[in-house]
N, C-alpha and C positions, 0 to 999 in steps of 0.2 A: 833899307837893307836890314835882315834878319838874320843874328849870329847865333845860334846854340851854342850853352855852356855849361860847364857845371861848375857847382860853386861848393865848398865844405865852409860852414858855418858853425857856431857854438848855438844851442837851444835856444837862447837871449838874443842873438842876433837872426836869426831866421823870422822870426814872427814882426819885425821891423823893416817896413819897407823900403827904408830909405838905405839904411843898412845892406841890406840887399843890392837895391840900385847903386851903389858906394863899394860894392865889392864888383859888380858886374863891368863898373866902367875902367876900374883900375885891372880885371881879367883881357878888356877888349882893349884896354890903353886907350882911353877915350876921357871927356870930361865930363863930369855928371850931365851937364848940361847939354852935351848934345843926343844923349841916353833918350828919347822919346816917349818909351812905354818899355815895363816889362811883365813876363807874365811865365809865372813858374807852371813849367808843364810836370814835374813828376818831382816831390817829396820823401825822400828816404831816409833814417838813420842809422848810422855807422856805431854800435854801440860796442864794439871788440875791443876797445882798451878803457882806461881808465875815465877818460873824457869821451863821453858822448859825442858824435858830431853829425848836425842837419847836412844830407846831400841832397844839394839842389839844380834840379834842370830846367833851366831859364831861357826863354827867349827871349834874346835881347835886342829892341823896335830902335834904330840907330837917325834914320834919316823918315822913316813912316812911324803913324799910329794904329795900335793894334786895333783891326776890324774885325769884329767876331762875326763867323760864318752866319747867315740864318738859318732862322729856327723851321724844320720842316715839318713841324706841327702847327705851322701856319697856314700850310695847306691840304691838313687834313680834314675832313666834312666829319661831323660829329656822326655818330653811332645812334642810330634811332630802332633797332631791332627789328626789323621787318624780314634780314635775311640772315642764315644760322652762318655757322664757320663749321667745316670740316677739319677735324686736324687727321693727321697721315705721320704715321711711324712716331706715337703718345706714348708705348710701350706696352706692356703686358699688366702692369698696377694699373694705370688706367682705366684700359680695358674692362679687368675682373670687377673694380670697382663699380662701371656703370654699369654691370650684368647684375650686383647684387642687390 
């Protein structure tokens, strides 16, 4: 199962993982150890008062391990130039440029 969350953090404790994982399991009420993977989708700072604070949005791997998608430049065929690219609506700089 996969919970999104978001987590406010001090600067010190954001860039520690385990820290992270240790704020994540006590958000989902869970034990570190059953936490399987986690993987911060989006990093922000909150810097509007005195204390700075990291906001983090974690996905948190409860009972699975996080599988990263494939890469779809694994099936790309490499570029060997034999045939040109048209491009369509480049704009007017463009344009002027390859006329000069």
């Amino acid at each position: 199962m996969i919970k999104e969350i978001e987590l406010k953090l001090l600067p010190g404790e954001a860039a520690i993982e385990q820290v992270i994982k240790q704020r994540a399991a006590e958000k989902c009420r869970l034990e570190v150890n059953e936490i399987k993977d986690i993987r911060v989708v989006r990093r922000s700072i909150d810097a509007r008062g005195s204390q700075p604070f990291y906001l983090l949005k974690v996905e948190v791997y409860i009972s699975e391990q996080f599988q990263p998608e494939p890469s779809i430049i694994k099936g790309l065929k490499p570029a060997n130039g034999k045939k040109k690219a048209i491009i369509v609506g480049a704009g007017w700089v463009v344009i002027s440029q390859h006329w000069n």
